[in-house]
C-alpha positions in Angstrom: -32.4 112.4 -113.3 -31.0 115.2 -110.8 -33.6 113.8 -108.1 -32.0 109.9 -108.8 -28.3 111.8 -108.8 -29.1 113.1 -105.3 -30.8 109.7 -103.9 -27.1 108.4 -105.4 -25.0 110.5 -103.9 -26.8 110.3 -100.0 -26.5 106.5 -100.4 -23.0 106.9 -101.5 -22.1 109.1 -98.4 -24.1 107.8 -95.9 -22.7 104.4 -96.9 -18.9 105.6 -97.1 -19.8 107.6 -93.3 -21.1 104.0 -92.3 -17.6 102.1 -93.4 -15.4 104.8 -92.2 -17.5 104.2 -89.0 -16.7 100.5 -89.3 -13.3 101.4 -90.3 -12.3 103.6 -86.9 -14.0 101.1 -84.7 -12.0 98.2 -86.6 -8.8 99.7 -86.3 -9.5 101.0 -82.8 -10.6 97.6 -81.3 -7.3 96.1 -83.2 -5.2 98.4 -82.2 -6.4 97.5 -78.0 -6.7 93.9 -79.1 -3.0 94.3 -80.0 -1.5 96.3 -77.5 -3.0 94.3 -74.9 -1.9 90.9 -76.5 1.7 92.7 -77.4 2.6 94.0 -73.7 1.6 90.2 -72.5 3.2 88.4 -74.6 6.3 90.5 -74.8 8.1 90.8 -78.4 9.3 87.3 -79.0 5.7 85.4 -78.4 4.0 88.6 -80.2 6.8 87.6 -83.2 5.5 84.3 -82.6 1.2 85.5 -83.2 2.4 87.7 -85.9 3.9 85.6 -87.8 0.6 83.1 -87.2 -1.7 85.9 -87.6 0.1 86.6 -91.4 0.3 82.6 -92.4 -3.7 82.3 -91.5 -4.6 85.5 -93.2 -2.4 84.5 -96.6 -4.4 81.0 -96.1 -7.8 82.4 -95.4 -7.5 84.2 -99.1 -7.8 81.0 -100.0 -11.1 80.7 -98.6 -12.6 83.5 -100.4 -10.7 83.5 -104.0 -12.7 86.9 -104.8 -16.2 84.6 -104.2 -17.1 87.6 -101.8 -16.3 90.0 -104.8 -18.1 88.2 -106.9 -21.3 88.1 -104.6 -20.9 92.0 -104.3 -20.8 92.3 -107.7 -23.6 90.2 -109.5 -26.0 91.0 -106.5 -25.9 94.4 -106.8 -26.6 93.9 -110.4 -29.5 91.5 -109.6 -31.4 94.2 -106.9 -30.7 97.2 -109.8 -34.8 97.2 -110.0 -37.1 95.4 -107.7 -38.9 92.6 -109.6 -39.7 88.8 -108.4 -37.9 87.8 -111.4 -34.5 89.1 -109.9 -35.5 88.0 -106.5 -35.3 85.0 -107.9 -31.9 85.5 -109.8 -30.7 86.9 -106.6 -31.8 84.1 -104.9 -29.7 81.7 -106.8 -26.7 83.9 -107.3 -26.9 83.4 -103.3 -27.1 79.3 -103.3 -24.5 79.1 -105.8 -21.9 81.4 -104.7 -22.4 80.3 -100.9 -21.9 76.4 -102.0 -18.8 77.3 -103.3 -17.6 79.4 -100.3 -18.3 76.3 -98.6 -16.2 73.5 -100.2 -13.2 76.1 -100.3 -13.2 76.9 -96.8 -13.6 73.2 -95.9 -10.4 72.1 -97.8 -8.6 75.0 -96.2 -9.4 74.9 -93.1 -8.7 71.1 -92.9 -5.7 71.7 -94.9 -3.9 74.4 -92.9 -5.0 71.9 -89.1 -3.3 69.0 -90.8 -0.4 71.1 -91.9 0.2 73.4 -88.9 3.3 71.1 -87.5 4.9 71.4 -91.3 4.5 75.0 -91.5 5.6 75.7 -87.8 8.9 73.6 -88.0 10.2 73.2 -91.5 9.2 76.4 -92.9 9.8 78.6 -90.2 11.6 76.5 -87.7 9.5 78.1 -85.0 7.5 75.0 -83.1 5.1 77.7 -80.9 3.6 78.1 -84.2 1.7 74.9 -84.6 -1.1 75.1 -81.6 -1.8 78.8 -82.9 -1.9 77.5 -86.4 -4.3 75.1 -85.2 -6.6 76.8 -83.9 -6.5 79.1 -87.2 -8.0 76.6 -88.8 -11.4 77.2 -86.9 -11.0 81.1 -87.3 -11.0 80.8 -91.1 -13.8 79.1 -90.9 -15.6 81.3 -88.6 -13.9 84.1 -91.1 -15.3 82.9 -94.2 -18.9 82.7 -92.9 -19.0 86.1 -91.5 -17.5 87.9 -94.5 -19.7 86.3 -97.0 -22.8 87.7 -95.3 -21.0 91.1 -94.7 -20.8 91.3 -98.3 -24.5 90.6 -99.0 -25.5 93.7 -96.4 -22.6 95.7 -98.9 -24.5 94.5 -102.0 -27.8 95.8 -100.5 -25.7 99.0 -99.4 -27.1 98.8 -96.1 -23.5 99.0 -94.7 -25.0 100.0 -91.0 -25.1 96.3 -90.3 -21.6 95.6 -90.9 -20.5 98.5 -88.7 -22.7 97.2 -86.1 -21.1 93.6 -86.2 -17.9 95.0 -86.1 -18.7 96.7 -83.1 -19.7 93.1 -81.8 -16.5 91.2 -82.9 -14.0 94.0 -80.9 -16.2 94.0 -77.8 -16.0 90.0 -78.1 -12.5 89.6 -78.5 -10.9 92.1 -76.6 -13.3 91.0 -73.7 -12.2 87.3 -74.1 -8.8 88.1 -74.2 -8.1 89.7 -71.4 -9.5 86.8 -69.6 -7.6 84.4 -71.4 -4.2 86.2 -71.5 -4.5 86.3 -67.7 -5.2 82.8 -67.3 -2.2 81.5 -69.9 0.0 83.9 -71.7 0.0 82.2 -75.2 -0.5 82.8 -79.0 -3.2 80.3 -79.0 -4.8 82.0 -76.2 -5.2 85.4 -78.6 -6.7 83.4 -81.7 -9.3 82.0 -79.1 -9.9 85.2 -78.7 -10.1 86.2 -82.3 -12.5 82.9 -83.0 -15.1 83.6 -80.4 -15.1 87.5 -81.2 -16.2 86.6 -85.4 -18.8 84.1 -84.0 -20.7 86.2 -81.7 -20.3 88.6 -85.3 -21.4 86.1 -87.5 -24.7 85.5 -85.4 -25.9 88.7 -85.5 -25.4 89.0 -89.2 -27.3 86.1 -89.9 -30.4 86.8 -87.8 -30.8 90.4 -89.4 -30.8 88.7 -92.6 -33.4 86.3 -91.5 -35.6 88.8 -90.2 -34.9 91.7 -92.5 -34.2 90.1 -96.2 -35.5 86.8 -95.9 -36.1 86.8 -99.4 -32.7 86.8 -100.5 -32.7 82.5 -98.7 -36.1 81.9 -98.6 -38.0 81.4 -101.7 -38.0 80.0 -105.1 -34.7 79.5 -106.6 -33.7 78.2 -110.2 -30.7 76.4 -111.3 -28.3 78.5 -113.2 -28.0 78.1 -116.5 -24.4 77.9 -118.8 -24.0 80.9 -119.6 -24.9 82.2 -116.3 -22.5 80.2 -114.8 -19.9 80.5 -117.3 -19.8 84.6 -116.5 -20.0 84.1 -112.3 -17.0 81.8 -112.8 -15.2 83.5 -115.1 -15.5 86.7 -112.9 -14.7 84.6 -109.6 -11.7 82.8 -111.3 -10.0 86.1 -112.7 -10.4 87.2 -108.5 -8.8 83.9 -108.0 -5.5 85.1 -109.2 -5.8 88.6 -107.7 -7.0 87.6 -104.6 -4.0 84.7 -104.4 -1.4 87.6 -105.6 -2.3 90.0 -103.5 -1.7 88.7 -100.1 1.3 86.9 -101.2 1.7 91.0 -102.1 0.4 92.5 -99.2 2.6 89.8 -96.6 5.8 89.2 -98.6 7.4 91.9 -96.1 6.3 90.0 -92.7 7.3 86.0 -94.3 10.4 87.5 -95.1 11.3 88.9 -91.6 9.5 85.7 -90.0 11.9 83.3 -92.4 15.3 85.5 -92.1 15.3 87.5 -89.6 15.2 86.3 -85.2 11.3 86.7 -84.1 11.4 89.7 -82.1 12.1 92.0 -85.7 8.4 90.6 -87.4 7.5 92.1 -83.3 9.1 94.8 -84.5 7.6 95.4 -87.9 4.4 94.4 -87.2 3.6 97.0 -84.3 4.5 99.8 -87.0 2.3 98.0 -89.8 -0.5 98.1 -87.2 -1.0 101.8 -87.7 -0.8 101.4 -91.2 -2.9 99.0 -91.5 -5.6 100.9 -89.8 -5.1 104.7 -91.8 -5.6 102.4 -94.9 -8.4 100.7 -93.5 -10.3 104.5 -93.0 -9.3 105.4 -96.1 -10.4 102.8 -98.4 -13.8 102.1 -99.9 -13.6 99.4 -102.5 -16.7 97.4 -100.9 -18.8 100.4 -100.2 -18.0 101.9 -104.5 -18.2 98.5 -106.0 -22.2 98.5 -106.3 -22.5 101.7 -106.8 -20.2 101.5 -109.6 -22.1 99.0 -111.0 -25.2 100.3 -111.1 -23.8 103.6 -112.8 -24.3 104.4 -116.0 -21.3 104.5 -118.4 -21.7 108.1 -118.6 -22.0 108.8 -114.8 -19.1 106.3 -113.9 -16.3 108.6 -114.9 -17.6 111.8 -112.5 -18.3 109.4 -109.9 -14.8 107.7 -110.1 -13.1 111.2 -109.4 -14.9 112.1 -106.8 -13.9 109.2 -104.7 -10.2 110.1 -105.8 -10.7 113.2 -104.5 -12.0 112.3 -101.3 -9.6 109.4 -100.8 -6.8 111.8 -101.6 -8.1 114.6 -99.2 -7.8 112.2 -96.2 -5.1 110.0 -97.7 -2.4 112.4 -98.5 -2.0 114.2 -94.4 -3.0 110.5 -93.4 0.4 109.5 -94.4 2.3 112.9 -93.3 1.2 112.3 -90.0 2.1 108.7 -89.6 5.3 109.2 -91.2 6.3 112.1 -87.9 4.8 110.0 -85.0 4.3 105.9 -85.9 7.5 105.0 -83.5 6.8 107.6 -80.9 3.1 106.3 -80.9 4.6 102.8 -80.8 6.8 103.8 -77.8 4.4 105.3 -76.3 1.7 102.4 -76.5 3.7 99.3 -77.2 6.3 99.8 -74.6 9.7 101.0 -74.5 10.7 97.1 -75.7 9.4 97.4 -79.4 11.5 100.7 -80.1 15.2 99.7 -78.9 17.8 102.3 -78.6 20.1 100.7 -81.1 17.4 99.9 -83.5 15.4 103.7 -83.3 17.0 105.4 -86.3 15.9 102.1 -89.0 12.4 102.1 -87.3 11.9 105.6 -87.8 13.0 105.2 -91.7 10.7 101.9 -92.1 7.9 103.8 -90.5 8.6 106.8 -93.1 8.2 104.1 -95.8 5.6 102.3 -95.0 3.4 105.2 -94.5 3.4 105.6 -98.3 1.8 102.8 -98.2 -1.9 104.9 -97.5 -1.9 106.5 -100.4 -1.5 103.7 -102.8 -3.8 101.1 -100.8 -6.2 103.7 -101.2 -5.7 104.4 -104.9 -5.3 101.0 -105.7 -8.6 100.0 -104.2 -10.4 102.5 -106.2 -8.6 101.8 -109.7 -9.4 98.0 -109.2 -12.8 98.5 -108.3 -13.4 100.1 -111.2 -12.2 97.8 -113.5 -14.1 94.8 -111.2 -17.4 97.2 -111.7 -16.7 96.9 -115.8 -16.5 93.3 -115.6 -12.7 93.7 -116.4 -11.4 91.5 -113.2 -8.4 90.4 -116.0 -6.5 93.8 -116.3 -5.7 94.1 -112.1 -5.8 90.3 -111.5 -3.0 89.7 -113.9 -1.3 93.4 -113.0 -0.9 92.0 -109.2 0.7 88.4 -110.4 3.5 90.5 -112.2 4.2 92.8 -109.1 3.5 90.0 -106.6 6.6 88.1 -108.6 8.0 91.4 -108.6 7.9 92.2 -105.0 8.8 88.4 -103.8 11.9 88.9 -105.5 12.7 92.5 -105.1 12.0 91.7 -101.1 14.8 89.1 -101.2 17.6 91.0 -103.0 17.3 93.7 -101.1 16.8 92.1 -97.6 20.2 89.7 -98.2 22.0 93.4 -99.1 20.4 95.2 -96.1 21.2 92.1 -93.6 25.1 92.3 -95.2 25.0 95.9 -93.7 23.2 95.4 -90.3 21.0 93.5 -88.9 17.9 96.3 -88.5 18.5 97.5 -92.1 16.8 94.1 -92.6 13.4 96.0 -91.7 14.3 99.3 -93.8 15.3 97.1 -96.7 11.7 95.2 -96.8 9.8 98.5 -96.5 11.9 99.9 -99.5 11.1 97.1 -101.8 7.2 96.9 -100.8 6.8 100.7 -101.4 8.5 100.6 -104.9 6.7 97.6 -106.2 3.8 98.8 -105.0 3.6 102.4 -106.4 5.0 100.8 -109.6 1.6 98.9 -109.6 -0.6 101.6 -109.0 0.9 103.7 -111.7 0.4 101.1 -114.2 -3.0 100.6 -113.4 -3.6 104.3 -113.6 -2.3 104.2 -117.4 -4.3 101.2 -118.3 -7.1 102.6 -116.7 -7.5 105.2 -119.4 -6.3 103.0 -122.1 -9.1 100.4 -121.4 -11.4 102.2 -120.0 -11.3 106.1 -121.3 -11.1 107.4 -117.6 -8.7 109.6 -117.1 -6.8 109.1 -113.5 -7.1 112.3 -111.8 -4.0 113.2 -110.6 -4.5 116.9 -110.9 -6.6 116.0 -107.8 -3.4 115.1 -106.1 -2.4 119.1 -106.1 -4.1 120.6 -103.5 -3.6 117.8 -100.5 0.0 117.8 -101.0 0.2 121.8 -100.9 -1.6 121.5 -97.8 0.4 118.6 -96.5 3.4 120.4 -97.1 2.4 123.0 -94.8 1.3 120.5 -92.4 5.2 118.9 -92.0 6.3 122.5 -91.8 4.2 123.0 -88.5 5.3 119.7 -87.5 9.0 120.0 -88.1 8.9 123.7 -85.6 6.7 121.9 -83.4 8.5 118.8 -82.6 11.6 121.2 -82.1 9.3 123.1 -79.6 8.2 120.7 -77.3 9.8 116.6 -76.2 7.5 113.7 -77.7 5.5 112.5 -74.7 1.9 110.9 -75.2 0.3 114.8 -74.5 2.6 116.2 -77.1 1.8 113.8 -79.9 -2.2 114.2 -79.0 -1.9 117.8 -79.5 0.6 117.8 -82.3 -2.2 115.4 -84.1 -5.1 117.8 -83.1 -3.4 121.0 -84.1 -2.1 119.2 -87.7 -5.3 118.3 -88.5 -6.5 121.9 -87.7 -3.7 123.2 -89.7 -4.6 121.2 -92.9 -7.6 121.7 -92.7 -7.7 125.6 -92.9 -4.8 125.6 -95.2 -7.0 123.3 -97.6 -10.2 126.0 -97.0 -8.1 128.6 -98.1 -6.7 127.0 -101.7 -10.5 125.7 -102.5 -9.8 122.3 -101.7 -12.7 122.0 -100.2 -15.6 123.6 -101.9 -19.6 124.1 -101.1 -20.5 121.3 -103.5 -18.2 119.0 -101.4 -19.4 120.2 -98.0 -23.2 119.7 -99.6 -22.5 116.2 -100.8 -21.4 115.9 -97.2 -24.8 117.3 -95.4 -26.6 114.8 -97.4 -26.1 111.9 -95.3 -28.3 114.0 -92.9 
């Protein structure tokens, strides 16, 4: 049992090292991909590809429908032990699952190309949007492929591969675009870009398949019986209505700035949402604790569970601190001087502070609803997320018509405040229910240490940045020295401990 517990736990790190991997190259390729495409397009055309970018990301939910949760899921649960008989269920979890993906995508993606015009001029009376909208349609496509066979390679927890791809896609796109933006500077010319980056990604993905795990295509396959379909569907379908809810959730902010407010403030928004996106992107693990949560046993699943809070929180907790102090000077620095305007500086300073909350509860949240998708509980979350989803599309509203009666820019402080309190309202109800339903307490004892430490890290950056003027040297050695700081404040209060830095020197 202790030998299985240590195979467990290498896997476990060696696959988290391998997504945090993927993560930092993600987020680093995004945030060149961006920068390049926001200092050619300027702030009113990179309005114009965010607010495309956020339509065709809300759509391409659409295409999955928690299908690639599903897959995650049930395949995991199929390669538990090896046997031909599983093979074989494997096999046709597979062929189901991927005929489904198939028709969805396909109504999608023909439904958002023959919709594009609508969307562009009577929704958001912005015509630039239609040939970007367009051309959406092919990158969902290409979108849905890829990240149903990334999800097989996290259901095999051989998460290498996906890191890999990702590698591929960034190279690809960021490549292609400098090219194209040189050639015409257009939004269309970025989700070309985007398209051609996921398909050279989707290739490799399918020919390690082929030549690695051929068995999970190739073979004998059986047709699935009622039952068997009845609990994959019921599963998916339950996803359906959190995966629907939660990029209404997870975008409310940016359609409300793109319908409201002139183009140039979703510029605005969505430069500071860029670092977000990518601290929450290194700090979440959903896909990488979904199969291992699965194949723990009910006895094992609670210790398990707090040890990913615990690690999330370690990096989460100074995650935020630090985006909170430098988001708009990092944006000024990188962006250009035109996405942090004089008369705007103070409410883009307070939105960043807000947003940067967000780290902490995408990471939580990620965790808590894993575990209940783990349990076979998709219900609890899925219909949690409806409620806030209503919750936030309406709290969004009221508060942006009062912050736009003020000022125009406490339109972006006013979307940020809404989105953090619906959202931490979410999390702390799934916490509750989580030991209600479940019998697993939260953990938030585990929250302790990170903040002591985090406290003493915006000390040092409070005398710091009285110390020395923001330039882009500054805020590189401010970030190194933080890091440094919370790091030995959190060896001296034990919140690091030899078991942690043992689980750590197993990935070796």
């Amino acid at each position: 049992m202790q030998k299985q517990k240590q195979i467990t736990a290498r896997g476990v790190v060696r696959n988290t090292f391998f997504n945090l991997l993927t993560a930092i190259f993600a987020k680093i390729g995004g945030l060149i991909f961006t920068i390049i495409a926001a200092r050619m397009l300027l702030p009113e055309l990179f309005g114009i590809y965010s607010i495309a970018l956020t339509v065709v990301l809300t759509i391409c939910t659409f295409t999955d429908l928690g299908i690639n949760s599903t897959l995650i899921r049930y395949l995991a649960d199929s390669l538990k032990k090896k046997s031909k008989k599983l093979e074989v269920e494997a096999r046709s979890r597979i062929s189901f699952l991927f005929k489904l993906k198939i028709i969805v995508t396909a109504i999608v993606a023909i439904a958002l190309f023959l919709l594009s015009e609508t969307i562009s001029v009577y929704v958001f009376n912005k015509p630039l949007l239609e040939v970007p909208l367009k051309i959406g349609a092919l990158y969902l496509l290409l979108a849905s492929l890829q990240g149903f066979l990334n999800s097989i390679f996290y259901a095999l927890q051989k998460v290498k591969y996906t890191t890999i791809s990702e590698i591929i896609f960034q190279v690809g796109r960021i490549g292609l675009v400098l090219i194209l933006l040189y050639l015409s500077k257009t939004a269309e010319s970025v989700f070309t870009a985007l398209s051609f980056g996921l398909f050279l990604s989707f290739l490799f993905l399918y020919g390690i398949i082929i030549k690695k795990y051929s068995f999970l295509l190739q073979g004998e396959k059986k047709e699935l019986d009622k039952n068997e379909k009845s609990k994959l569907l019921s599963f998916f379908g339950w996803l359906t209505i959190s995966s629907i809810s939660l990029v209404f959730f997870m975008h409310v902010d940016t359609f409300m700035l793109g319908m409201f407010m002139p183009a140039e403030f979703a510029g605005y928004y969505n430069s500071l949402i860029s670092f977000v996106s990518a601290a929450v992107a290194i700090v979440s693990f959903g896909a990488v604790l979904l199969p291992v949560f699965t194949q723990l046993e009910k006895g094992r699943l609670e210790s398990g569970f707090k040890k990913a809070v615990k690690y999330t929180l370690f990096i989460a907790v100074p995650a935020t601190v630090l985006l909170a102090f430098f988001s708009v000077p990092a944006v000024e620095i990188i962006f250009g001087k035109a996405y942090v305007p004089d008369q705007y500086k103070t409410s883009l300073i307070i939105t960043s502070v807000l947003l940067s909350l967000l780290i902490v509860e995408n990471a939580l949240t990620s965790i808590f609803s894993t575990l209940f998708q783990a349990r076979e509980k998709p219900k609890i979350p899925s219909l949690l997320v409806l409620f806030s989803t209503i919750s936030n599309i309406i709290l969004n509203y009221l508060f942006l018509k009062i912050g736009l009666s003020i000022s125009l820019e406490f339109g972006l402080i006013a979307v940020a405040l809404a989105t953090a309190i619906v959202r931490y309202s979410n999390l702390v109800i799934l916490a509750i229910l989580t030991k209600k339903e479940l019998n697993i307490k939260s953990g938030w004892s585990m929250l302790i240490k990170p903040v002591i430490g985090s406290i003493v890290l915006i000390v040092f950056l409070l005398i710091f940045n009285l110390l020395f003027k923001t330039s882009w040297i500054t805020v590189i050695i401010a970030l190194v020295l933080g890091v440094i700081v919370y790091m030995g404040i959190m060896f001296l209060i034990k919140g690091i401990t030899k078991e942690d830095i043992n689980t750590i020197k197993s990935l070796k």
